[in-house]
DSSP file (Angstrom, degrees, kcal/mol; ACC not computed):
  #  RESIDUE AA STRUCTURE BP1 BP2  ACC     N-H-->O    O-->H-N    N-H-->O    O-->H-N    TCO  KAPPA ALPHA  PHI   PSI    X-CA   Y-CA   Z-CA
    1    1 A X              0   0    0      0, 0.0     0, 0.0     0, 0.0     0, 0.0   0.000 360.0 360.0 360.0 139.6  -16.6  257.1  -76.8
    2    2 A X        -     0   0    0     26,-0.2     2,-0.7     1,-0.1    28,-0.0   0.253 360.0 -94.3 -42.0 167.7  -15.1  258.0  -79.7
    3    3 A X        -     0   0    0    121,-0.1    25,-3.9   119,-0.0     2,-0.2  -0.935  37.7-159.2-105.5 160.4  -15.4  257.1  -83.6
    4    4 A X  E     -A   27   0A   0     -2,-0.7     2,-0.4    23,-0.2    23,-0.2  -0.659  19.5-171.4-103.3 153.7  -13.3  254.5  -85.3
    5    5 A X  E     -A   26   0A   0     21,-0.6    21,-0.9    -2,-0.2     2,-0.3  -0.911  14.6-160.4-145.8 152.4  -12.2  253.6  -88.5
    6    6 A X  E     +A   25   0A   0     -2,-0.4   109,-0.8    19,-0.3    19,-0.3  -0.891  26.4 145.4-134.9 133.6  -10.3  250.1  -89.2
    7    7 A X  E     -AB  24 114A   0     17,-1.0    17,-8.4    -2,-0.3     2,-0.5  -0.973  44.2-116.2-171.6 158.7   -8.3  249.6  -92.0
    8    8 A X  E     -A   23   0A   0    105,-4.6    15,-0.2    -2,-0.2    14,-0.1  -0.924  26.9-132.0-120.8 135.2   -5.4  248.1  -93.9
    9    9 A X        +     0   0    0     13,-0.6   103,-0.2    -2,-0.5     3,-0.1  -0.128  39.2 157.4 -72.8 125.4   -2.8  250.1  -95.4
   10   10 A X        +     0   0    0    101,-2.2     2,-0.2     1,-0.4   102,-0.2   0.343  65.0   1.9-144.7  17.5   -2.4  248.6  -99.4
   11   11 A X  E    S+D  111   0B   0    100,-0.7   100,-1.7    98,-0.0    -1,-0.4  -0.899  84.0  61.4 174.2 156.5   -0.8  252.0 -101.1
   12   12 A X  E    S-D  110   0B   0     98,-0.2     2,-0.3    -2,-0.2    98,-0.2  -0.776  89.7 -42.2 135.7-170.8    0.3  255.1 -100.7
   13   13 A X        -     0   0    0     96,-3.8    96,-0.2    -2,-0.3    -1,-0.1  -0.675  61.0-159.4-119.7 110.4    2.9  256.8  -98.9
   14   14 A X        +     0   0    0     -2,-0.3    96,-0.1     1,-0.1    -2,-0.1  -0.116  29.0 154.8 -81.5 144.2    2.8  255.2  -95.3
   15   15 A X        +     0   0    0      2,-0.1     2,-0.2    93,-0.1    -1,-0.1   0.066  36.2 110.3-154.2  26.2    4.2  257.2  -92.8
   16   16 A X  S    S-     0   0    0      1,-0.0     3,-0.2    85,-0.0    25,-0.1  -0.597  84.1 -82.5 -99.8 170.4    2.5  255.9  -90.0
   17   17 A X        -     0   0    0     23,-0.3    -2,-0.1    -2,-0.2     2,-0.1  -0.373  62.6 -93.0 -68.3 160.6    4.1  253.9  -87.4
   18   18 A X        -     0   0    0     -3,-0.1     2,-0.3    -4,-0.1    -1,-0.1  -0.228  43.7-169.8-107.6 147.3    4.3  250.2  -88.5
   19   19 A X    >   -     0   0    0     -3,-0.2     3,-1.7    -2,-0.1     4,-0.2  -0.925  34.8 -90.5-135.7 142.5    1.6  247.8  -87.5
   20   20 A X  T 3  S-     0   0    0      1,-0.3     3,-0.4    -2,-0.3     0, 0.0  -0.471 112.9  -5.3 -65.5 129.5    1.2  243.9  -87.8
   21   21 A X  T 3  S-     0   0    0      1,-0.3    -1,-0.3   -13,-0.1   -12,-0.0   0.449 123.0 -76.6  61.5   1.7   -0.5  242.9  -91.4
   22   22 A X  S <  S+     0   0    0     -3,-1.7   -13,-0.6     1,-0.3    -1,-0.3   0.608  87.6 155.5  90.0  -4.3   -0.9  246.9  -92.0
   23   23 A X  E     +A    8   0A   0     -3,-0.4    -1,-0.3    -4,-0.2     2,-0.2  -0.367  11.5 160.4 -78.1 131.3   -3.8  247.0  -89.7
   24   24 A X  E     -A    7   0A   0    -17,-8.4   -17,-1.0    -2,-0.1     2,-0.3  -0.789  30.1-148.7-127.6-166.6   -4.8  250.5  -87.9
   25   25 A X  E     -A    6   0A   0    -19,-0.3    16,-0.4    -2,-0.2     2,-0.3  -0.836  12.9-154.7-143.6 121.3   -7.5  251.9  -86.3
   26   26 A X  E     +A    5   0A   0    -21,-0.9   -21,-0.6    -2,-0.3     2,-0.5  -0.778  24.3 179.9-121.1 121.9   -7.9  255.8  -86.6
   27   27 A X  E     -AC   4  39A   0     12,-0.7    12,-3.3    -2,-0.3   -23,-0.2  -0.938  37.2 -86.3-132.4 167.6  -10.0  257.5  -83.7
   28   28 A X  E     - C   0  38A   0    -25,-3.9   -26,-0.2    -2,-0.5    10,-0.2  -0.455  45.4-138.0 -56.4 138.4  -11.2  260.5  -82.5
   29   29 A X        -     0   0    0      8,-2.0     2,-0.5    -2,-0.2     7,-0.1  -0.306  40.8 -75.1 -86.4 176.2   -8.5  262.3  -80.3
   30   30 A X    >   -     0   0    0     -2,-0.1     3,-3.4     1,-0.1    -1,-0.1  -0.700  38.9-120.0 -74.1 115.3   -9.5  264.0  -77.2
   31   31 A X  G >  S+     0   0    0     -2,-0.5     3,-0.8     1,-0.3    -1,-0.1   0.412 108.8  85.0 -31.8 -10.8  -11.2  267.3  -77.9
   32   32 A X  G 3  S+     0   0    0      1,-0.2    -1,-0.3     2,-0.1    -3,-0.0   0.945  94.3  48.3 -59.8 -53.3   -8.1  268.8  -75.8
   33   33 A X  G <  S-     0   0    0     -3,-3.4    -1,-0.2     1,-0.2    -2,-0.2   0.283 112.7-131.4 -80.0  20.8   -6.1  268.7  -79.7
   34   34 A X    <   -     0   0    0     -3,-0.8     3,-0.5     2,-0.1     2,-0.3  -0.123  40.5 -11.0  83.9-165.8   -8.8  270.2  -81.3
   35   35 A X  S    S+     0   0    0      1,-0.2    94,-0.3    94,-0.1     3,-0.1  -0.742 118.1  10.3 -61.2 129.7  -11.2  269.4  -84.8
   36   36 A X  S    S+     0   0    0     -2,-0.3    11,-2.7    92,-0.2     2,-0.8   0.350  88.8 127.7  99.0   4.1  -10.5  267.3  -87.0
   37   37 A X  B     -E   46   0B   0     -3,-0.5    -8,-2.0     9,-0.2     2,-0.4  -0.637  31.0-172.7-122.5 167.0   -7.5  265.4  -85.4
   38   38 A X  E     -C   28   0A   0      7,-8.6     2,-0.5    -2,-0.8   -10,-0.2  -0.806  14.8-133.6-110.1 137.9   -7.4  261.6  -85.1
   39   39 A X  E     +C   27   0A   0    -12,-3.3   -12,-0.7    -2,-0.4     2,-0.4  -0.735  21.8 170.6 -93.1 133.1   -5.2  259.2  -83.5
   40   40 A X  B >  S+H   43   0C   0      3,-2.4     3,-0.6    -2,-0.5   -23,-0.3  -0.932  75.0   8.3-148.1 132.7   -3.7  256.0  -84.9
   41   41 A X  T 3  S-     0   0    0     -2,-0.4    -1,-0.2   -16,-0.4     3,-0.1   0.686 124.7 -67.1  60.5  18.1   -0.9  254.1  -82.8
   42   42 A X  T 3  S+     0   0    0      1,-0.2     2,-0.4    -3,-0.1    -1,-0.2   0.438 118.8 116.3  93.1   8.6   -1.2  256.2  -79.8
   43   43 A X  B <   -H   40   0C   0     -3,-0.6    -3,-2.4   -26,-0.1    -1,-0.2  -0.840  60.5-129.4-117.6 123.8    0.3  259.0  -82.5
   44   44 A X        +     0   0    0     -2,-0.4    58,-0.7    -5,-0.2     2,-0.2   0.039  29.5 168.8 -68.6-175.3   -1.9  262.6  -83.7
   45   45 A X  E     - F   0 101B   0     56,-0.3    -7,-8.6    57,-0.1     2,-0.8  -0.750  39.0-109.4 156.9 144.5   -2.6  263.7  -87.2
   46   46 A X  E     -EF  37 100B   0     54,-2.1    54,-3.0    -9,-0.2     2,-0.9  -0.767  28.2-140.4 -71.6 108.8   -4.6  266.1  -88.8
   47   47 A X  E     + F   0  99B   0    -11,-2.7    81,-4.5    -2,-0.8    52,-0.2  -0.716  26.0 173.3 -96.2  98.8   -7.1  264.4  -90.7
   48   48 A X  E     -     0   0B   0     50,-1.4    51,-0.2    -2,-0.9    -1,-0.2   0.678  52.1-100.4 -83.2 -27.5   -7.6  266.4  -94.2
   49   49 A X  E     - F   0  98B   0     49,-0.8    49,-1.4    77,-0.1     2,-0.4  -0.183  28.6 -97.9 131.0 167.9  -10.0  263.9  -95.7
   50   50 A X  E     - F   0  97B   0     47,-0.2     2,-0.4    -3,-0.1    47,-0.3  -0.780   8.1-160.0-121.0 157.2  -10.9  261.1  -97.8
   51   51 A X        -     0   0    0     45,-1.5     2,-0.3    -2,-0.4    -2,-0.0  -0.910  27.3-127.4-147.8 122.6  -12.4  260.0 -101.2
   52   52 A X        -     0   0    0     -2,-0.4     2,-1.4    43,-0.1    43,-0.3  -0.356   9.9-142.2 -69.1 127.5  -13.7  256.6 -101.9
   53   53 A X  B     -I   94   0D   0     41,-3.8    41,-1.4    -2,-0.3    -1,-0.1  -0.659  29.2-140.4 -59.1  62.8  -12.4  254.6 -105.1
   54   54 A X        +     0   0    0     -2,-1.4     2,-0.1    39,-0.2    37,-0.0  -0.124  35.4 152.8 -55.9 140.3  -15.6  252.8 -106.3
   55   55 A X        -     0   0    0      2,-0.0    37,-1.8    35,-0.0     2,-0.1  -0.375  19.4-168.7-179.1 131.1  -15.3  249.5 -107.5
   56   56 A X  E     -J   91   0E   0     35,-0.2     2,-0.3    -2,-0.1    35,-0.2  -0.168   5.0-159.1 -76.3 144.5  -17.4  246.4 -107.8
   57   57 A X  E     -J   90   0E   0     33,-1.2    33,-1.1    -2,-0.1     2,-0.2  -0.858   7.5-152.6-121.6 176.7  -17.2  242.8 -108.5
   58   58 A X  E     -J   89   0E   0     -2,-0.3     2,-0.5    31,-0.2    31,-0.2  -0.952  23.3-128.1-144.5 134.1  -19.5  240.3 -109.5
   59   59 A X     >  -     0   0    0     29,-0.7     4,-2.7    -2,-0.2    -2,-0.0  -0.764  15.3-160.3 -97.0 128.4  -18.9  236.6 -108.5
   60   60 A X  H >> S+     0   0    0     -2,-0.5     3,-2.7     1,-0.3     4,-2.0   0.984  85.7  50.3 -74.5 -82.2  -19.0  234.4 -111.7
   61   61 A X  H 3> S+     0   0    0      1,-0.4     4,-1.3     2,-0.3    -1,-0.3   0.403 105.0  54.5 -36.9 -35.7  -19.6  231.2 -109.9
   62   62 A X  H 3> S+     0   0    0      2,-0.2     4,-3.4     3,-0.2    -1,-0.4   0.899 106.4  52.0 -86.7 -51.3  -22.2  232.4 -108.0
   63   63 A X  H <X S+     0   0    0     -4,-2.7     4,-1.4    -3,-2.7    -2,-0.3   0.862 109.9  51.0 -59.9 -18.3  -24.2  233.6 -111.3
   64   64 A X  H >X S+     0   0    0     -4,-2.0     4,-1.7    22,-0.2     3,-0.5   0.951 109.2  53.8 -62.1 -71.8  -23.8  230.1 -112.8
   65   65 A X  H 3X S+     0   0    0     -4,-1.3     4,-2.1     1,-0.3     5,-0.2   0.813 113.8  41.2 -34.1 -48.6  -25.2  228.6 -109.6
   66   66 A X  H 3X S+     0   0    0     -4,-3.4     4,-0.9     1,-0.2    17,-0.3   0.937 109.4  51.2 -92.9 -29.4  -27.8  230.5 -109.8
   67   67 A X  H XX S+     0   0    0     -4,-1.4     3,-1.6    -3,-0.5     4,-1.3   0.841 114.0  55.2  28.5 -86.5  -28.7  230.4 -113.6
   68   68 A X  H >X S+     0   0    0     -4,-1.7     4,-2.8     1,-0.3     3,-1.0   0.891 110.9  39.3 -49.2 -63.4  -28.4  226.7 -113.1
   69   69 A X  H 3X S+     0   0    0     -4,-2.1     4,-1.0     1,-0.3    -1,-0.3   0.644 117.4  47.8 -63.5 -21.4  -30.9  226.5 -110.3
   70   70 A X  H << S+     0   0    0     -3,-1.6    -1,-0.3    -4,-0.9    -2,-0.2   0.573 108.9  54.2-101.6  -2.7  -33.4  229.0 -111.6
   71   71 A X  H XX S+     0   0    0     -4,-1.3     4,-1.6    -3,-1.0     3,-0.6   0.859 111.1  48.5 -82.4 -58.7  -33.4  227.4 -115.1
   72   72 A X  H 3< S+     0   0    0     -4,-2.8    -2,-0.2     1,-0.2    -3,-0.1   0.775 115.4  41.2 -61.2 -34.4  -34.2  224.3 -113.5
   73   73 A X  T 3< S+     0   0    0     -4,-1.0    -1,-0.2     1,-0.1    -2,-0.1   0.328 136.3   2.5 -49.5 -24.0  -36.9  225.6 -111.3
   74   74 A X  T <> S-     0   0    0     -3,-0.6     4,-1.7     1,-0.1     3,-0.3   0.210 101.8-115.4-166.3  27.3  -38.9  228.0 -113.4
   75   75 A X  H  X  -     0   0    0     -4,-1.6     4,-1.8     2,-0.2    -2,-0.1   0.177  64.4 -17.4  56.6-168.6  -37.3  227.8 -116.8
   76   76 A X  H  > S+     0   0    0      1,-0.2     4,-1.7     2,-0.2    -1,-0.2   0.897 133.3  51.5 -38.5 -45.6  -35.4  230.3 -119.1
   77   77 A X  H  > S+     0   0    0     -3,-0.3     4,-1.8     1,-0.2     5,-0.3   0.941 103.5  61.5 -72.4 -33.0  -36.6  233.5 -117.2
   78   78 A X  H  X S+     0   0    0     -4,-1.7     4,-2.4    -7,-0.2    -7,-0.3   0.857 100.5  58.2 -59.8 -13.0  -35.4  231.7 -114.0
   79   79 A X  H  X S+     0   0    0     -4,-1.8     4,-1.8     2,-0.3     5,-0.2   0.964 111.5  37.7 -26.0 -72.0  -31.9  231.8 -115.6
   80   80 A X  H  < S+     0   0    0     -4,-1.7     4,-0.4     1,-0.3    -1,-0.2   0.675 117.9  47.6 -81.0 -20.3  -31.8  235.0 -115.9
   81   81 A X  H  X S+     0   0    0     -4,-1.8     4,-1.8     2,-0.2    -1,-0.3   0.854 112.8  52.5 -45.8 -66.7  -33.5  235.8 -112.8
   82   82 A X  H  X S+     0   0    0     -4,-2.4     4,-2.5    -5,-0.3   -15,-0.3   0.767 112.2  38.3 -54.7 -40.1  -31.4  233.6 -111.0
   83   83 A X  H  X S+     0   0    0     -4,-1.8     4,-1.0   -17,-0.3    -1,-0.3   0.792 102.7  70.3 -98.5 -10.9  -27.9  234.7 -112.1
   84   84 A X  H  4 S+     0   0    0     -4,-0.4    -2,-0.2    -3,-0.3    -3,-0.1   0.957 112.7  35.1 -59.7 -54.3  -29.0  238.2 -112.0
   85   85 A X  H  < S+     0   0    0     -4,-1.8     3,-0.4     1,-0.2    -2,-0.2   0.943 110.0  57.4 -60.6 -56.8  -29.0  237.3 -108.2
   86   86 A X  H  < S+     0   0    0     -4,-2.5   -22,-0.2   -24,-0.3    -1,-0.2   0.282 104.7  50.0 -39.9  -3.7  -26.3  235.1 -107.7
   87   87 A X  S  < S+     0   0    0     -4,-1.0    -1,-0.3   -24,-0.2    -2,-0.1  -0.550  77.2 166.4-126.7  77.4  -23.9  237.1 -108.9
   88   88 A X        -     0   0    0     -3,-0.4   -29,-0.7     1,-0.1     2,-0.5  -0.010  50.8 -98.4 -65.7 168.8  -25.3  240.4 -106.5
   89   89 A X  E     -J   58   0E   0    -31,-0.2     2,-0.3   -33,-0.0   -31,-0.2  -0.872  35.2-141.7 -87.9 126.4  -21.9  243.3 -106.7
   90   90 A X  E     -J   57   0E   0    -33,-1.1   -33,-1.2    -2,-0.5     2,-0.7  -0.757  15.8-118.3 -94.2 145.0  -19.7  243.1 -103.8
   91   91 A X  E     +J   56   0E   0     -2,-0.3   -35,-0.2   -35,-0.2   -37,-0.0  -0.782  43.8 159.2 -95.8 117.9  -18.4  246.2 -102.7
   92   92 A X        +     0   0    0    -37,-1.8    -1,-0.1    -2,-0.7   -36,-0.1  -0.265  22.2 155.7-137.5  71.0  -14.5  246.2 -102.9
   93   93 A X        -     0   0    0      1,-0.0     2,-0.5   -41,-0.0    21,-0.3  -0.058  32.8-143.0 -59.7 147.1  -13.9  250.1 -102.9
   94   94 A X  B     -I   53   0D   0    -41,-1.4   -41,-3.8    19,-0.1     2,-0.2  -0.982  14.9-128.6-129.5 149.4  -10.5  251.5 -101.7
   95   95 A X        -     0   0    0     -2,-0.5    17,-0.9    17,-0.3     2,-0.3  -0.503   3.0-150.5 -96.5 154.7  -10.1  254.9  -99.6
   96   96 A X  E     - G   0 111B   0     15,-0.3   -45,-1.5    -2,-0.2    15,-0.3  -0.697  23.1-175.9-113.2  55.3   -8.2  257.5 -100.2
   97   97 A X  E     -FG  50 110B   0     13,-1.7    13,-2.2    -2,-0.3     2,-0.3  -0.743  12.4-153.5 -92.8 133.5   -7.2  259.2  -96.6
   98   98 A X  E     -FG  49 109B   0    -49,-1.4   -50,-1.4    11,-0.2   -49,-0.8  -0.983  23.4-178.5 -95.3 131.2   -5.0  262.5  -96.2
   99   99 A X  E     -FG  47 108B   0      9,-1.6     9,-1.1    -2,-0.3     2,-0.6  -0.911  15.1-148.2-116.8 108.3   -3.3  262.6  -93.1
  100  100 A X  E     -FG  46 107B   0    -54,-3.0   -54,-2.1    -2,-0.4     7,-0.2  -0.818  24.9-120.9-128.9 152.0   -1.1  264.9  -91.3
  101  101 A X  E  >  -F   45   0B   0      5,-2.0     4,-0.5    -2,-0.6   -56,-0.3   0.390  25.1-149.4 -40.6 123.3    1.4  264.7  -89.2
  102  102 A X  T  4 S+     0   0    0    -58,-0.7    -1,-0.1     1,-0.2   -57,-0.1   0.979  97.1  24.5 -66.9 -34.5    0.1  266.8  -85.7
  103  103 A X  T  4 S+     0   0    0    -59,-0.2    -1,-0.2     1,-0.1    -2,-0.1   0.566 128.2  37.5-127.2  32.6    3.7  267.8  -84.8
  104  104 A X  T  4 S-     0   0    0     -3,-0.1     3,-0.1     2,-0.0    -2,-0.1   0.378  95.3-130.5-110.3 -32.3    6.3  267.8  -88.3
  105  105 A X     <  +     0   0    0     -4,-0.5    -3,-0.1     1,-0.2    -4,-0.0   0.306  48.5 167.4  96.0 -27.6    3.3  269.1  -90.1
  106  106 A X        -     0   0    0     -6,-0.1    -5,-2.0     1,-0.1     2,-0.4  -0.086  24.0-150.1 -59.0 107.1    4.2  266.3  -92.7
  107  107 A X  E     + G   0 100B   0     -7,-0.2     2,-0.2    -3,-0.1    -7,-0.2  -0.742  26.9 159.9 -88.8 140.9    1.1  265.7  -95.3
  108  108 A X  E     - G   0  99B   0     -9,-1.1    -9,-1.6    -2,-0.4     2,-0.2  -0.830  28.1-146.1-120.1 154.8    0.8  262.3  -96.6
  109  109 A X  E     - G   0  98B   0     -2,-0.2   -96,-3.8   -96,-0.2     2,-0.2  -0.809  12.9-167.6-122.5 159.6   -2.1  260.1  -98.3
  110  110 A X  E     -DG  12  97B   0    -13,-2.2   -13,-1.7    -2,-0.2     2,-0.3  -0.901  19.5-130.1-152.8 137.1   -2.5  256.7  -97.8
  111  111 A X  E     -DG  11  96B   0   -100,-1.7  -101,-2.2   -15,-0.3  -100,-0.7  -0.650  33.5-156.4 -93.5 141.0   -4.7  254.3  -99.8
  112  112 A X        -     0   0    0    -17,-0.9   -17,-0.3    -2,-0.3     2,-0.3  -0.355  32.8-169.9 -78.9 147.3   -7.2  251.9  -97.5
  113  113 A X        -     0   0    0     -2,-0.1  -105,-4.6   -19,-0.1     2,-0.2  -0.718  29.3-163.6-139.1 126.0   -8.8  249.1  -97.8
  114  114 A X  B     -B    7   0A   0    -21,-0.3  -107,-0.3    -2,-0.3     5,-0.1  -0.520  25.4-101.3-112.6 171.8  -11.2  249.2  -94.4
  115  115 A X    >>  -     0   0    0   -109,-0.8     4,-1.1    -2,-0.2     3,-0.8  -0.411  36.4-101.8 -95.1 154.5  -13.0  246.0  -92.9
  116  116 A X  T 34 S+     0   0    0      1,-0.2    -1,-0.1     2,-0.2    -2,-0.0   0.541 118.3  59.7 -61.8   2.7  -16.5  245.4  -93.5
  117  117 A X  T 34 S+     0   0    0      1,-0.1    -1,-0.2     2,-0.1     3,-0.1   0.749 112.3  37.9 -90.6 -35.0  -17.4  246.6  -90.3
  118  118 A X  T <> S+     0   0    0     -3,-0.8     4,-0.9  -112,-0.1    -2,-0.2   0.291  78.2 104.6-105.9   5.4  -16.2  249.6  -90.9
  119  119 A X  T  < S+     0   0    0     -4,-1.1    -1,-0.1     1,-0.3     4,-0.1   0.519  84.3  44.5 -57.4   0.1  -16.6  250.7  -94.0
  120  120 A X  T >4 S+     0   0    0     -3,-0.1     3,-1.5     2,-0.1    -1,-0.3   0.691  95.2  90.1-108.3 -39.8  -19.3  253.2  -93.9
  121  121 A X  G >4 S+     0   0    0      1,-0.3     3,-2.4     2,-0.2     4,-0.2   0.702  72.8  71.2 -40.5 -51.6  -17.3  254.8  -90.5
  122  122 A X  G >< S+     0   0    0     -4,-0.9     3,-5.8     1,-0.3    -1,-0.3   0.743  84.7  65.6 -11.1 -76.1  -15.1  257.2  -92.5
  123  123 A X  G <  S+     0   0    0     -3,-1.5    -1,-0.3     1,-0.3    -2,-0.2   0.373  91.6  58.4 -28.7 -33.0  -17.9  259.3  -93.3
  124  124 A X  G <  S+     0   0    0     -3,-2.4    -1,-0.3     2,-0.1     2,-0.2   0.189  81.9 103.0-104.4   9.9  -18.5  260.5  -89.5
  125  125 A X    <   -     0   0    0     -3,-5.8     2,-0.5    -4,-0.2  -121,-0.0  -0.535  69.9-136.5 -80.5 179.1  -14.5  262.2  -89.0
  126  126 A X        -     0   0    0     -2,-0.2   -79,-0.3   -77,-0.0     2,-0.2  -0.954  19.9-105.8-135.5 125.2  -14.8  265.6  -89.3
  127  127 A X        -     0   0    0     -2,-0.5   -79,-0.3   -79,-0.1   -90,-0.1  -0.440  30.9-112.4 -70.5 141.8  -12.0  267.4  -91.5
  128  128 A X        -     0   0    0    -81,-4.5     2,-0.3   -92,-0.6   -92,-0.2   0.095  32.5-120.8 -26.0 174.1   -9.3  269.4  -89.9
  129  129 A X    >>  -     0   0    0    -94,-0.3     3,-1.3     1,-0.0     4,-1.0  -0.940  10.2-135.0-111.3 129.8   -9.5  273.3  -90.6
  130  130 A X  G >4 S+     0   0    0     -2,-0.3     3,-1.0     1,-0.3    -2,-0.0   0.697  99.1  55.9 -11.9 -64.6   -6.9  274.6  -92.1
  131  131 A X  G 34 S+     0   0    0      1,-0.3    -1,-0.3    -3,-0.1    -3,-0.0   0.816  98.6  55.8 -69.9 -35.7   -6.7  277.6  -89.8
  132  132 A X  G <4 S+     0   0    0     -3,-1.3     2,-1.3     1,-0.0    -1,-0.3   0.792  88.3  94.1 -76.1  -5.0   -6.5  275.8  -86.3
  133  133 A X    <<        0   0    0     -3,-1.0    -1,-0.0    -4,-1.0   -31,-0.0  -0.452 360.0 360.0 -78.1 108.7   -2.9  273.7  -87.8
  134  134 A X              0   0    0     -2,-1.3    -1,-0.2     0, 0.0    -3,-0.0   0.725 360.0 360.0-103.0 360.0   -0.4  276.1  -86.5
């Protein structure tokens, strides 16, 4: 079996085929179409690569909560101890992917936002090479 990538389309210039709520799923094609292309909607493309958009939160409410609860428990340093934890960073990075079309040739990016399940998956396509896009 192939790898997979899940994601929803939140920028960019789409020019893939249109999908309920913006959700796709990008796999490996069949080694027949060569390296580095991926399928998404039963439709190829050249997968050119991606670059992650760090960016963080911190949940306010959470740090209170815990601040509250660790103040009460162990005093001032549990405050700080305590909201230091309750408000941990959530990862809410956006992807970058370039894509192109396998038979117009047509390069596009489109900006991500991939499920937690899949968020690490990116990382195991393998870019096109240049030389096999004919």
């Amino acid at each position: 079996m192939g790898k997979s990538f899940v994601f929803e389309v939140v920028g960019g210039t789409n020019y893939l085929p249109k999908a309920s709520l913006n959700l796709y799923k990008m796999e490996t094609a069949p080694k027949k179409y060569g390296e580095g292309v991926v399928k998404i909607k039963k439709k190829l493309y050249y997968y050119m690569g991606a670059h992650k958009e760090q960016s963080h939160t911190r949940s306010a409410g959470k740090a209170a909560a815990g601040a509250i609860v660790g103040g009460v428990l162990t005093g001032g340093v549990g405050a700080v101890v305590g909201a230091a934890i309750g408000g941990r960073k959530k990862d809410t990075s956006l992807f970058w992917i370039d894509l192109m079309d396998y038979e117009t040739k047509q390069e596009f990016s489109i900006q991500v936002k991939p499920t937690k399940q899949s968020r690490d998956k990116i990382a195991g396509f393998r870019v096109a090479n240049p030389n096999d896009i004919k």
